[in-house]
KEMI-967364 format. One record per atom (N, C-alpha, C, CB): y, x, z; residue in three letters; residue number from 1; atom name. Coordinates in Angstrom, 1 decimal. Glycine has a CB too. Layout:
# KEMI-967364
+--------+--------+--------+-----+-----+----+
:  north :   east :     up :  aa :   i : at :
+--------+--------+--------+-----+-----+----+
:      Y :      X :      Z : ALA : NUM : CA :
...
+--------+--------+--------+-----+-----+----+
END
This chain:
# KEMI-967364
+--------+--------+--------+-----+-----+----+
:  north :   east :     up :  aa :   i : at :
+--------+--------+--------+-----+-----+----+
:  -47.4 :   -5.9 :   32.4 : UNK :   1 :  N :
:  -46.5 :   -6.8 :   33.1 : UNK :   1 : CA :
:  -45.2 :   -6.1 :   33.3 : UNK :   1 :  C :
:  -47.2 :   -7.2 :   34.3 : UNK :   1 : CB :
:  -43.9 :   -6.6 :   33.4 : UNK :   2 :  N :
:  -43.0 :   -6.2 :   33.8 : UNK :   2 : CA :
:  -42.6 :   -6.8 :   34.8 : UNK :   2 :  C :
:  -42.3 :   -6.1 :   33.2 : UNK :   2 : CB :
:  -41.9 :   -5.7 :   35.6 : UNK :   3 :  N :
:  -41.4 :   -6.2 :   37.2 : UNK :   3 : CA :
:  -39.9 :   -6.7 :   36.7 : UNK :   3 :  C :
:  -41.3 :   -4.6 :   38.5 : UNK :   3 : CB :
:  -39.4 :   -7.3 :   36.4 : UNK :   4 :  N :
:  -38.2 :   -8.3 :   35.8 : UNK :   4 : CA :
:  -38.9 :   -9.8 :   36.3 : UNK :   4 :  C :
:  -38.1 :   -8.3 :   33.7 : UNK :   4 : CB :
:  -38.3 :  -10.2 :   37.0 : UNK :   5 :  N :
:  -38.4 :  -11.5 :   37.5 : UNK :   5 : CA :
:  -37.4 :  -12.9 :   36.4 : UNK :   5 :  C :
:  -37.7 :  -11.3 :   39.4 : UNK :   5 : CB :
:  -38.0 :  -13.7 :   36.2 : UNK :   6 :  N :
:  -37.9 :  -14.5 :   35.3 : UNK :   6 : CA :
:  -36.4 :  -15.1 :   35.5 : UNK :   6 :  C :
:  -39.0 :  -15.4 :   35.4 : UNK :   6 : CB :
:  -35.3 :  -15.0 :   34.7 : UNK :   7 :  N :
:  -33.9 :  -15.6 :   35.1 : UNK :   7 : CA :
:  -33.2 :  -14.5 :   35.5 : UNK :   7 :  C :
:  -33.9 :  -16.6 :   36.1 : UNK :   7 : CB :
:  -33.5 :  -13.2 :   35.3 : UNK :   8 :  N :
:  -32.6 :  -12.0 :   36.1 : UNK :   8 : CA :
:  -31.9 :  -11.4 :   34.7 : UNK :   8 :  C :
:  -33.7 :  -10.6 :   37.2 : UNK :   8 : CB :
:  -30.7 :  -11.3 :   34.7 : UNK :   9 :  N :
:  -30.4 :  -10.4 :   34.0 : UNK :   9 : CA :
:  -30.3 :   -9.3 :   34.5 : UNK :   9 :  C :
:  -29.5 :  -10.7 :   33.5 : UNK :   9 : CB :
:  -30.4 :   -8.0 :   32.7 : UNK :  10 :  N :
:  -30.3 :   -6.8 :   32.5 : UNK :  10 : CA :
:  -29.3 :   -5.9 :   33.6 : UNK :  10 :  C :
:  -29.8 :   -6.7 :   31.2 : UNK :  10 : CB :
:  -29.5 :   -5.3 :   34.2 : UNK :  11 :  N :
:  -28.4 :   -4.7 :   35.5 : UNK :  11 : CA :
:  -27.9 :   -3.7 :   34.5 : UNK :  11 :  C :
:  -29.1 :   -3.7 :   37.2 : UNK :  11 : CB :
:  -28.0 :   -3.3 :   33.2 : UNK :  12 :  N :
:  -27.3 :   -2.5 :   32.5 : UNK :  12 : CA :
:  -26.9 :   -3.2 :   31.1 : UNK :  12 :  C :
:  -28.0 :   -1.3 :   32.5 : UNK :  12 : CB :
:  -26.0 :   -4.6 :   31.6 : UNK :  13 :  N :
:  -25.6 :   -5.0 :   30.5 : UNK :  13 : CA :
:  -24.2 :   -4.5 :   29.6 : UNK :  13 :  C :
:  -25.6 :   -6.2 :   30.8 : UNK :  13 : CB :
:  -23.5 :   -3.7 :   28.2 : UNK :  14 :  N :
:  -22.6 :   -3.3 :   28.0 : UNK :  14 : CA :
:  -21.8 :   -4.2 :   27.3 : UNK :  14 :  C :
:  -22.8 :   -2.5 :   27.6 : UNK :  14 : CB :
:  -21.0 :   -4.6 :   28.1 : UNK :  15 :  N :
:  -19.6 :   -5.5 :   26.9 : UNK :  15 : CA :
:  -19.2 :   -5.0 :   25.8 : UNK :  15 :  C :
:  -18.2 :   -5.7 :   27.3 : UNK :  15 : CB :
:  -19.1 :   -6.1 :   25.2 : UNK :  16 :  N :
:  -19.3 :   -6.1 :   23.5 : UNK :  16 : CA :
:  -17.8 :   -6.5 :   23.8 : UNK :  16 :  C :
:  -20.6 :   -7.4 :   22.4 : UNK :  16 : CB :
:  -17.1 :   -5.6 :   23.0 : UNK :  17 :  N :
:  -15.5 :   -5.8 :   22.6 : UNK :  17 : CA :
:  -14.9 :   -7.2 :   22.0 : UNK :  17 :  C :
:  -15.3 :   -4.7 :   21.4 : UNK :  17 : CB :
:  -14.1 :   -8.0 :   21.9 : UNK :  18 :  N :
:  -14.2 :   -8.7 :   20.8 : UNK :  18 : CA :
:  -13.3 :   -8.2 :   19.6 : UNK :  18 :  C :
:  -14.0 :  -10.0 :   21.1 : UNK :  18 : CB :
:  -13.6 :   -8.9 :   18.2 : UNK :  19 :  N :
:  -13.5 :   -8.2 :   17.3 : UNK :  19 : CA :
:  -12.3 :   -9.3 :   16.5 : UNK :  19 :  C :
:  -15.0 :   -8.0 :   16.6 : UNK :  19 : CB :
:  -11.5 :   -8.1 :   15.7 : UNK :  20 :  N :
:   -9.8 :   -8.5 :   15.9 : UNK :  20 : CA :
:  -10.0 :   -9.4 :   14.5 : UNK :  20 :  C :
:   -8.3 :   -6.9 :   15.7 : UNK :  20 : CB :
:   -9.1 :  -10.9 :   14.4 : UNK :  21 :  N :
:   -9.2 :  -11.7 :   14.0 : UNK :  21 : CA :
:   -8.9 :  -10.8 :   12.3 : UNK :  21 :  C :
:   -8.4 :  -12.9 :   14.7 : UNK :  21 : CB :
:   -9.3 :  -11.8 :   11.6 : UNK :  22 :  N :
:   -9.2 :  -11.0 :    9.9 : UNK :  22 : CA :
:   -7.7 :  -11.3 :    9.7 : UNK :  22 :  C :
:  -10.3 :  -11.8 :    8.4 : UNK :  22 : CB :
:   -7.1 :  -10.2 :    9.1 : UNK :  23 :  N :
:   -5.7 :  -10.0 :    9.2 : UNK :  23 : CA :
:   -5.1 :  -10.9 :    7.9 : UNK :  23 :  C :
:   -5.3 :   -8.2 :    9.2 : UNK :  23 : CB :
:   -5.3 :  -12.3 :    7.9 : UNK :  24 :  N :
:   -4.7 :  -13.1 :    6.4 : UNK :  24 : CA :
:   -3.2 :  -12.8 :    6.3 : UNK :  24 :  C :
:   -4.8 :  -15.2 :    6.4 : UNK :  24 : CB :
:   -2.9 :  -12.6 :    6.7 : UNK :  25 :  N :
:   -1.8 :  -12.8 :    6.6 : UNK :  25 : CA :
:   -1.0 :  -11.5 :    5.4 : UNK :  25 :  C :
:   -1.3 :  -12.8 :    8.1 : UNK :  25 : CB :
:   -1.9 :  -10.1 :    5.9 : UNK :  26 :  N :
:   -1.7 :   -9.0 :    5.6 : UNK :  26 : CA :
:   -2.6 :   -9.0 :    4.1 : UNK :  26 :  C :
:   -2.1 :   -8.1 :    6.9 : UNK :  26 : CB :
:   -3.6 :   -9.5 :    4.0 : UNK :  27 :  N :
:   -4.5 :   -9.5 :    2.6 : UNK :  27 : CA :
:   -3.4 :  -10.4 :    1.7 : UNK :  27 :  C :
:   -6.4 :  -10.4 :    2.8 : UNK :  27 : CB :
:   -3.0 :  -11.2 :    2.3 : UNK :  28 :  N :
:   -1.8 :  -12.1 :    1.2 : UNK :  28 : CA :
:   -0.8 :  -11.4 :    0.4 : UNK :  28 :  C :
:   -0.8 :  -13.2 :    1.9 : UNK :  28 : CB :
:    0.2 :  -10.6 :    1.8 : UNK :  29 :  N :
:    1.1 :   -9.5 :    1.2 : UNK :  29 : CA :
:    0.3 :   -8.6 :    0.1 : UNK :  29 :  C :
:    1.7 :   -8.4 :    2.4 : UNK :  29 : CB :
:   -0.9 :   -7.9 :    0.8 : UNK :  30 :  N :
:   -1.5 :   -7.1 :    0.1 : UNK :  30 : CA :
:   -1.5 :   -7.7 :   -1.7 : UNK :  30 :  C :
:   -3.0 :   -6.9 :    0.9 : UNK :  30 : CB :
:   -2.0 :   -8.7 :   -2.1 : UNK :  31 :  N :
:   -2.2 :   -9.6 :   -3.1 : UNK :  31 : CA :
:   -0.4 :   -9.0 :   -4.2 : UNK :  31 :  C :
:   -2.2 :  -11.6 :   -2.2 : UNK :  31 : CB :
:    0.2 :   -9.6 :   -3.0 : UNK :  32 :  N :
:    1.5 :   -9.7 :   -3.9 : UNK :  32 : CA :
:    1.9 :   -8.5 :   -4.4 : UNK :  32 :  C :
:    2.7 :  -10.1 :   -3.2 : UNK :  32 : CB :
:    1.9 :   -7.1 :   -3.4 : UNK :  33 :  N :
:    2.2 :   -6.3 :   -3.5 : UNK :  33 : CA :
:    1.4 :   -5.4 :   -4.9 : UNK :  33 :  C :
:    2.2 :   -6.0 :   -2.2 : UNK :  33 : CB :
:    0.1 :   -6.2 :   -5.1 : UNK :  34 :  N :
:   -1.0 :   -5.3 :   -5.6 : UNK :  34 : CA :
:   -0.2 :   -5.9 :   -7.6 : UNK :  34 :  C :
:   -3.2 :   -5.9 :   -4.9 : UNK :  34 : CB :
:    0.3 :   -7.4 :   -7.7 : UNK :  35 :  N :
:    0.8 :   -7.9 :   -8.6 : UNK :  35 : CA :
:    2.3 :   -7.8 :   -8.8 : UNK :  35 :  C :
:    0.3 :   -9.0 :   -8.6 : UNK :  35 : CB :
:    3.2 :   -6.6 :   -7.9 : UNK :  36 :  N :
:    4.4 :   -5.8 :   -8.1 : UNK :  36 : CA :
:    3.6 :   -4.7 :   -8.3 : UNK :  36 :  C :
:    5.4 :   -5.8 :   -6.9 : UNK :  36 : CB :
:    2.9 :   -4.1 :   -8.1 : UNK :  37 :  N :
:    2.3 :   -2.7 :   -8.5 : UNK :  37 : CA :
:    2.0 :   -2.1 :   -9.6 : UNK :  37 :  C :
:    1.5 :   -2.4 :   -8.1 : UNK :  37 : CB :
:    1.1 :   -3.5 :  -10.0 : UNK :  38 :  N :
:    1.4 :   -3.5 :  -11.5 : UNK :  38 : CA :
:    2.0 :   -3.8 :  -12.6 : UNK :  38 :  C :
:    0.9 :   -3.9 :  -11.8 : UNK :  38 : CB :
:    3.4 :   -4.2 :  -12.2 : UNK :  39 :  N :
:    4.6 :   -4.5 :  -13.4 : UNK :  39 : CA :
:    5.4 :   -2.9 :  -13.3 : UNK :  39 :  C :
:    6.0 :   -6.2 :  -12.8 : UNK :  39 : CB :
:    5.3 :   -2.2 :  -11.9 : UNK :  40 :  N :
:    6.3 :   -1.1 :  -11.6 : UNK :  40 : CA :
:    5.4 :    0.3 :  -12.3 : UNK :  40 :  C :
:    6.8 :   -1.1 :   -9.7 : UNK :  40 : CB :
:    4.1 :   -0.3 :  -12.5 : UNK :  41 :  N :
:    3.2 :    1.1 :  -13.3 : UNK :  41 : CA :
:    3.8 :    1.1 :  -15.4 : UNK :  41 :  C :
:    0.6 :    0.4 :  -13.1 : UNK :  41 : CB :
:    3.8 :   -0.8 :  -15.3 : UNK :  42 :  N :
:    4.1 :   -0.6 :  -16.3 : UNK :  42 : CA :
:    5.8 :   -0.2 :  -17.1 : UNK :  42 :  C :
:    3.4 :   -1.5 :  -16.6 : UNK :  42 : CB :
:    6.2 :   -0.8 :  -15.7 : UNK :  43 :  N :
:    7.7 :    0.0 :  -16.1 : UNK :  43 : CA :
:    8.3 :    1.0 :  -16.5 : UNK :  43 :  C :
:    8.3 :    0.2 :  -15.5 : UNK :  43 : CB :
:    7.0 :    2.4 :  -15.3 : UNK :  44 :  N :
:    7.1 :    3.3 :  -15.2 : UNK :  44 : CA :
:    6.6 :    3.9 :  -16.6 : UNK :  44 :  C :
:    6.7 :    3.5 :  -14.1 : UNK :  44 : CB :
:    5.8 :    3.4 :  -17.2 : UNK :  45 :  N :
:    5.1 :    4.2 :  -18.6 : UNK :  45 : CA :
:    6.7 :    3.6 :  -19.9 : UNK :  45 :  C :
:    2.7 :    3.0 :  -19.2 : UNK :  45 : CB :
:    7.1 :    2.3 :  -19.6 : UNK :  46 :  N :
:    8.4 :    2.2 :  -20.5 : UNK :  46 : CA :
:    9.3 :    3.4 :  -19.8 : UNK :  46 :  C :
:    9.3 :    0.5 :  -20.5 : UNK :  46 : CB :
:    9.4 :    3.5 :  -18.7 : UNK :  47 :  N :
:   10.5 :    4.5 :  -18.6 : UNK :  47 : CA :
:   10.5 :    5.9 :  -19.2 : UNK :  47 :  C :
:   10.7 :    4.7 :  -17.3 : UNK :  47 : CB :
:    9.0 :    6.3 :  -19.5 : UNK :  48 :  N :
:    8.3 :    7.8 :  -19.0 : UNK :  48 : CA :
:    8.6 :    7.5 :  -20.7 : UNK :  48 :  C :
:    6.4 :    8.3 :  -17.9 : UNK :  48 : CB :
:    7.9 :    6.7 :  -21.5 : UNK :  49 :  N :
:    8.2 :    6.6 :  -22.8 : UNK :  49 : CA :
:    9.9 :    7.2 :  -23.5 : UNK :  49 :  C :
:    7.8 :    5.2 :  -22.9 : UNK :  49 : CB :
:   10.6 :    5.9 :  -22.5 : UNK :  50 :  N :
:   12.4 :    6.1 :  -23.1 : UNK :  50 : CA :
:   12.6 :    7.8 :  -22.8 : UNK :  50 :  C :
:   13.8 :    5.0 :  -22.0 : UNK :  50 : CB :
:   12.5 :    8.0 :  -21.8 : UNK :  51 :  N :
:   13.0 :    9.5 :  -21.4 : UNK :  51 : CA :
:   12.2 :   10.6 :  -22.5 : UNK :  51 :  C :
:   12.6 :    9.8 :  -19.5 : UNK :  51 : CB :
:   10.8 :   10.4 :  -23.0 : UNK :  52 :  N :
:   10.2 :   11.1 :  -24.1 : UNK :  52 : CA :
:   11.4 :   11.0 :  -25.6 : UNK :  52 :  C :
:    8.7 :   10.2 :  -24.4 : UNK :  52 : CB :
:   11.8 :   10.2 :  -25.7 : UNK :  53 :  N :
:   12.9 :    9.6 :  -26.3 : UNK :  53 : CA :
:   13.9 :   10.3 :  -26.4 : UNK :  53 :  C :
:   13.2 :    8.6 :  -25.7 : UNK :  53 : CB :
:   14.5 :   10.1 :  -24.8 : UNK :  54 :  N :
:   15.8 :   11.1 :  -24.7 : UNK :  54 : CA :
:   15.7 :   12.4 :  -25.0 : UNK :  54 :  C :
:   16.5 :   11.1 :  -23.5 : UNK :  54 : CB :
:   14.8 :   13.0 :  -24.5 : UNK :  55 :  N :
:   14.3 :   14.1 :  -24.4 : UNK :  55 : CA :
:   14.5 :   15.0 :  -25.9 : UNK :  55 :  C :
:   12.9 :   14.0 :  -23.7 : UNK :  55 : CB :
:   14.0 :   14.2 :  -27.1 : UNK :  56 :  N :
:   13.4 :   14.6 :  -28.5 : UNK :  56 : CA :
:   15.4 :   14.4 :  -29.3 : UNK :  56 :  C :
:   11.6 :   13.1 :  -29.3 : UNK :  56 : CB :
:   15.8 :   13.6 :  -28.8 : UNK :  57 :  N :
:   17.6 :   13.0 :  -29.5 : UNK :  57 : CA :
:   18.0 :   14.3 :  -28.6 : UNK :  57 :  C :
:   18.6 :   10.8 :  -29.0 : UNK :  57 : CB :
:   18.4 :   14.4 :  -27.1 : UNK :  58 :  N :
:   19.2 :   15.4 :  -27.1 : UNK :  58 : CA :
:   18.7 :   17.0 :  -26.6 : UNK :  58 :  C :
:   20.1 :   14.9 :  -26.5 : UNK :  58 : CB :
:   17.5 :   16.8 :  -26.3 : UNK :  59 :  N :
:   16.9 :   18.3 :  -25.5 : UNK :  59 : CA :
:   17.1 :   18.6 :  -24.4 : UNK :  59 :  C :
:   17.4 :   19.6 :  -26.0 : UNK :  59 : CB :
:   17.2 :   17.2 :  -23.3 : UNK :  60 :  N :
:   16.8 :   17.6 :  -21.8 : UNK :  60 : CA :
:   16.7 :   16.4 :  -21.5 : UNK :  60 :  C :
:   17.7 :   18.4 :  -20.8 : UNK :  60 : CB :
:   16.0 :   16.5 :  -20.2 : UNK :  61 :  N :
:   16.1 :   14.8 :  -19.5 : UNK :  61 : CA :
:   17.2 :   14.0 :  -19.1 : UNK :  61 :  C :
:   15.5 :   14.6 :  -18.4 : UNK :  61 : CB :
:   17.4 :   12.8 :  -18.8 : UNK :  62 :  N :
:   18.3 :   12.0 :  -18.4 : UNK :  62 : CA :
:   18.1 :   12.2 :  -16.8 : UNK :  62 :  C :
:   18.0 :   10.5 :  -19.0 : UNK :  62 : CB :
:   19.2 :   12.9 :  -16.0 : UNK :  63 :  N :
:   19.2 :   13.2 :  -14.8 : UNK :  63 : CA :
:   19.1 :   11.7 :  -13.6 : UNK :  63 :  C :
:   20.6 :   14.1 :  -14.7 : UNK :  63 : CB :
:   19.7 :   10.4 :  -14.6 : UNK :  64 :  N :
:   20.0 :    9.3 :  -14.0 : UNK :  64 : CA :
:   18.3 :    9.0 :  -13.4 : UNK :  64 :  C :
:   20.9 :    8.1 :  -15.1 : UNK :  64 : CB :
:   18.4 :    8.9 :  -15.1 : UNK :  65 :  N :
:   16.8 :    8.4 :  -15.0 : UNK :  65 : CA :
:   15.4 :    8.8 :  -14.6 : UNK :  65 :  C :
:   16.6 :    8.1 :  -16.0 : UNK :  65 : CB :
:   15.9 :   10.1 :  -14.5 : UNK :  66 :  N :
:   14.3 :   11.0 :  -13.8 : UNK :  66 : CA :
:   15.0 :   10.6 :  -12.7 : UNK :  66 :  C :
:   13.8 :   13.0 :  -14.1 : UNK :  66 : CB :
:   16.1 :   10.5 :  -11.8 : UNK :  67 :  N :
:   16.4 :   10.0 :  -10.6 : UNK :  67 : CA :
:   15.1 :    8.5 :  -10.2 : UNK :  67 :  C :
:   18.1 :    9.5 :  -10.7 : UNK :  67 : CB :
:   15.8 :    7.7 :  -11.0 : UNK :  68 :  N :
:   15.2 :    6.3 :  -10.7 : UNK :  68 : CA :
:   13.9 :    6.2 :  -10.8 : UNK :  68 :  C :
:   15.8 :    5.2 :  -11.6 : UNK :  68 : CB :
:   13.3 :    7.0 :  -11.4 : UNK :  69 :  N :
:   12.0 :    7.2 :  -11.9 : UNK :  69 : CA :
:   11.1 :    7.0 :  -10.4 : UNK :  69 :  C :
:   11.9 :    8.9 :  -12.8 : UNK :  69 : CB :
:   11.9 :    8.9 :  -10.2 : UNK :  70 :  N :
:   11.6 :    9.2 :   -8.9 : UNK :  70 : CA :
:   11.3 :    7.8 :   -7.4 : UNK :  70 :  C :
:   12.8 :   10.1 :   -8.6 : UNK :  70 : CB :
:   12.4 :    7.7 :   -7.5 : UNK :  71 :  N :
:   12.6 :    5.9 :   -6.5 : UNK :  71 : CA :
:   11.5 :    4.9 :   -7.1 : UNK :  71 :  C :
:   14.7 :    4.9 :   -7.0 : UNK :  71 : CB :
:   11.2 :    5.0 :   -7.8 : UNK :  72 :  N :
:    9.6 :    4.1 :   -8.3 : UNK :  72 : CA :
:    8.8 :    4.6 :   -8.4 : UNK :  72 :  C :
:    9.3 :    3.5 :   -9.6 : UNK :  72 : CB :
:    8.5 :    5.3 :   -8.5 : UNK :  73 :  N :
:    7.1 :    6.3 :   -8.4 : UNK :  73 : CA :
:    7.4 :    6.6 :   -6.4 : UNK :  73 :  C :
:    7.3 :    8.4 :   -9.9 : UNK :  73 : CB :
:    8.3 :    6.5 :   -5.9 : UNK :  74 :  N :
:    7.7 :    6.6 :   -4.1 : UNK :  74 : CA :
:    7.9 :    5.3 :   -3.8 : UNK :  74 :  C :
:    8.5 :    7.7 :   -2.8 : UNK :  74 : CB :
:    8.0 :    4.2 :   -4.9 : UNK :  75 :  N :
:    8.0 :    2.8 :   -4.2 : UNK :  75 : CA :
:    6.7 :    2.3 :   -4.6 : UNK :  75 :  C :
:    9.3 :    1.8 :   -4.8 : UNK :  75 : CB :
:    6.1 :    2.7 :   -5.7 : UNK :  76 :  N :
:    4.8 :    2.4 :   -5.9 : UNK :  76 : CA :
:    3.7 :    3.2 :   -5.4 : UNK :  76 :  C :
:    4.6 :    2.3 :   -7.2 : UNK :  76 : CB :
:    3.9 :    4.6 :   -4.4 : UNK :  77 :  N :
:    2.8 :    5.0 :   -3.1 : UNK :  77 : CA :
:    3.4 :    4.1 :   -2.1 : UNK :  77 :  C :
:    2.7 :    7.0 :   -2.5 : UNK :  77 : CB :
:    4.9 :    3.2 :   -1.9 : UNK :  78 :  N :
:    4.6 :    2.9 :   -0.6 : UNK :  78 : CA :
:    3.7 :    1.7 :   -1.2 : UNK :  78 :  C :
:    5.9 :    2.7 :    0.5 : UNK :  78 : CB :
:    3.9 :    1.1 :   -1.9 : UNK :  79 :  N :
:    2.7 :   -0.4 :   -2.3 : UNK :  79 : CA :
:    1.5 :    0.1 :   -2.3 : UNK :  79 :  C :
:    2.8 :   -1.3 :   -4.1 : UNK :  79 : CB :
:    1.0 :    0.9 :   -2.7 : UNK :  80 :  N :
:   -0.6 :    1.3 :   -2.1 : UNK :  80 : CA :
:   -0.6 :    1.7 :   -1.0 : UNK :  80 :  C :
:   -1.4 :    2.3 :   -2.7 : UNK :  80 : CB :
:    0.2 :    2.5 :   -0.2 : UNK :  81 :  N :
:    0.3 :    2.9 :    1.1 : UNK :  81 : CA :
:   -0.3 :    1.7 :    2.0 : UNK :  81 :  C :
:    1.7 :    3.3 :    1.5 : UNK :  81 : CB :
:    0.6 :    0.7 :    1.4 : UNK :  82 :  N :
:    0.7 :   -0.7 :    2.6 : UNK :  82 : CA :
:   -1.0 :   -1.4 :    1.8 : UNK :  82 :  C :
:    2.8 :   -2.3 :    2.4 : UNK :  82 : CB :
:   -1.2 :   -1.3 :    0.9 : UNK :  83 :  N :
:   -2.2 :   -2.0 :    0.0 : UNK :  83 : CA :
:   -3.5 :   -1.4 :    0.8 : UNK :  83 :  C :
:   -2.1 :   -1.7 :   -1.7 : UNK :  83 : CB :
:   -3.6 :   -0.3 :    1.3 : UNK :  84 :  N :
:   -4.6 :    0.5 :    1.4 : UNK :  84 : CA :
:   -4.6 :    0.6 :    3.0 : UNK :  84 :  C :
:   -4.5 :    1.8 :    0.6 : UNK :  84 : CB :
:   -3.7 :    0.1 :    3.5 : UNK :  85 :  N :
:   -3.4 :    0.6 :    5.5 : UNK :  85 : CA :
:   -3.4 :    1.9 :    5.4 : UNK :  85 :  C :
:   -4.8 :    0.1 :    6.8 : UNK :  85 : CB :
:   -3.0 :    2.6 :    4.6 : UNK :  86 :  N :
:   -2.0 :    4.0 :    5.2 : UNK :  86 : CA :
:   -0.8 :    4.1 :    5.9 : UNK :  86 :  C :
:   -1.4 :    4.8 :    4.1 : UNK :  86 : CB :
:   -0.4 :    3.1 :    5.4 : UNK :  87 :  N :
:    0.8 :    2.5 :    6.5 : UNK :  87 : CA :
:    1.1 :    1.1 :    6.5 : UNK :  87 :  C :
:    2.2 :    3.0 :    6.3 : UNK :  87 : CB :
:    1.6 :    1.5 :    7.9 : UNK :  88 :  N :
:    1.8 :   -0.7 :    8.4 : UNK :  88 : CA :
:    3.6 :   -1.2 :    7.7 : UNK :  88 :  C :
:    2.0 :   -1.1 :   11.3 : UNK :  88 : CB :
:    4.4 :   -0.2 :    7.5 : UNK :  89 :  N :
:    5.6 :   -0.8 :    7.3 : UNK :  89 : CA :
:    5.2 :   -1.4 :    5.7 : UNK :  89 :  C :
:    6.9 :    0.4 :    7.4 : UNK :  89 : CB :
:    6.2 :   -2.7 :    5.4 : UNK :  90 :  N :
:    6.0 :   -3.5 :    4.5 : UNK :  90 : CA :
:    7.3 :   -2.9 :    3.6 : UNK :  90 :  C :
:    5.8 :   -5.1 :    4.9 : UNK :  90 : CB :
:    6.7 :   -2.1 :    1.8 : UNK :  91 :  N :
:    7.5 :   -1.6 :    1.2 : UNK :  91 : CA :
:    9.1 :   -3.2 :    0.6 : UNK :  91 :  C :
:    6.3 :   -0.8 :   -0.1 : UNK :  91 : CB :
:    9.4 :   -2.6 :   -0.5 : UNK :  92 :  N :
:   10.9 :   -3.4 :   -0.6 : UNK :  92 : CA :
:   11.0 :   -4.8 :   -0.5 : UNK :  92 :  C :
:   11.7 :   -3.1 :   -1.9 : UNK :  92 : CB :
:   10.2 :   -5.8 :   -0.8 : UNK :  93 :  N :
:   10.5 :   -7.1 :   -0.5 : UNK :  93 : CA :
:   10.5 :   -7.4 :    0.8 : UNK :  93 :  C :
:    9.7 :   -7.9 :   -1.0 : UNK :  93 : CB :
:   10.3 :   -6.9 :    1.5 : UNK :  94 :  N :
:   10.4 :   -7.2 :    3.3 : UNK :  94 : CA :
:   11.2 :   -6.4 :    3.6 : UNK :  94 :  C :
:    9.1 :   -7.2 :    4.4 : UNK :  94 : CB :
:   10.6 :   -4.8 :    2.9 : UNK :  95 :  N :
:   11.2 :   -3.4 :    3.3 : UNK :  95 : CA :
:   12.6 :   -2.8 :    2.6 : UNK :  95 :  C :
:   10.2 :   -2.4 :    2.9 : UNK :  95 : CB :
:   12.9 :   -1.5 :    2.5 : UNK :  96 :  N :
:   13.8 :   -1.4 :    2.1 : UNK :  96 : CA :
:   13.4 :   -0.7 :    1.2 : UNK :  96 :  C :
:   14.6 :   -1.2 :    2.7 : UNK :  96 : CB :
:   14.2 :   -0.7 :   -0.5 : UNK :  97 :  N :
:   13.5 :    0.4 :   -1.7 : UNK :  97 : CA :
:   13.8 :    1.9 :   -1.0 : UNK :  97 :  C :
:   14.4 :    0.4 :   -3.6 : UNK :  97 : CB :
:   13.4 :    2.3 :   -1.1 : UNK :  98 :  N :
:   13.1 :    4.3 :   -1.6 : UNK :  98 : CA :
:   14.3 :    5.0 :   -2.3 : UNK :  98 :  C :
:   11.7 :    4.7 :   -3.0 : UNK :  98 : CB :
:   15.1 :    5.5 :   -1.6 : UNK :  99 :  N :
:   16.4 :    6.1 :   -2.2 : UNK :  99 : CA :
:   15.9 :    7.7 :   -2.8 : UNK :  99 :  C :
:   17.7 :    6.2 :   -1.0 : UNK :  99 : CB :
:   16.8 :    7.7 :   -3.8 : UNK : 100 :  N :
:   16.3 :    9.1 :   -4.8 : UNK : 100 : CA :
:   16.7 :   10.3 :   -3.5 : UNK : 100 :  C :
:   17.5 :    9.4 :   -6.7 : UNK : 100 : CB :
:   15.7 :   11.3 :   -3.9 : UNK : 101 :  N :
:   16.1 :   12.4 :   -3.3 : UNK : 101 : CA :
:   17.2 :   13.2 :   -3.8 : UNK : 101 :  C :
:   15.2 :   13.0 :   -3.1 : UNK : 101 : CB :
+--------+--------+--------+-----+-----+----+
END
């Protein structure tokens, strides 16, 4: 038998948190960002190609273009960054691009 009288609640009941609404808004960006990620991977293989290119015609790289390179290759970690919640800031269509170092 238990000594619990019928209609008593638990004297050691723990509140349950509530649980944060599903972030649509953020899975949408995510979407977009994931179908910019993939045109700028493939940009990046035309670029990496041309500069193979330049490289073989004159015997060094294009300083412009390993620049810009650079500025896409840290614009496409910030799109997984934001794709993955590494970070909350929203890369260049909301955000701002990635200037060369």
């Amino acid at each position: 038998m238990t000594d619990a009288t019928p209609g008593a609640e638990p004297a050691l009941a723990v509140p349950v948190a509530p649980r944060a609404p599903f972030p649509a808004v953020r899975f949408l960006y995510s979407i977009l960002y994931g179908v910019i990620a993939y045109f700028v991977v493939n940009i990046l293989f035309i670029l990496a190609f041309l500069q193979f290119i330049i490289v073989a015609i004159n015997g060094r790289v294009n300083d412009e273009l390993k620049s810009f390179c650079f500025s896409l290759v840290q614009y496409l970690w910030e799109l997984f960054a934001y794709i993955t919640f590494v970070r909350d800031e929203q890369p260049f269509p909301v955000g701002n691009f990635p200037k060369p170092v």
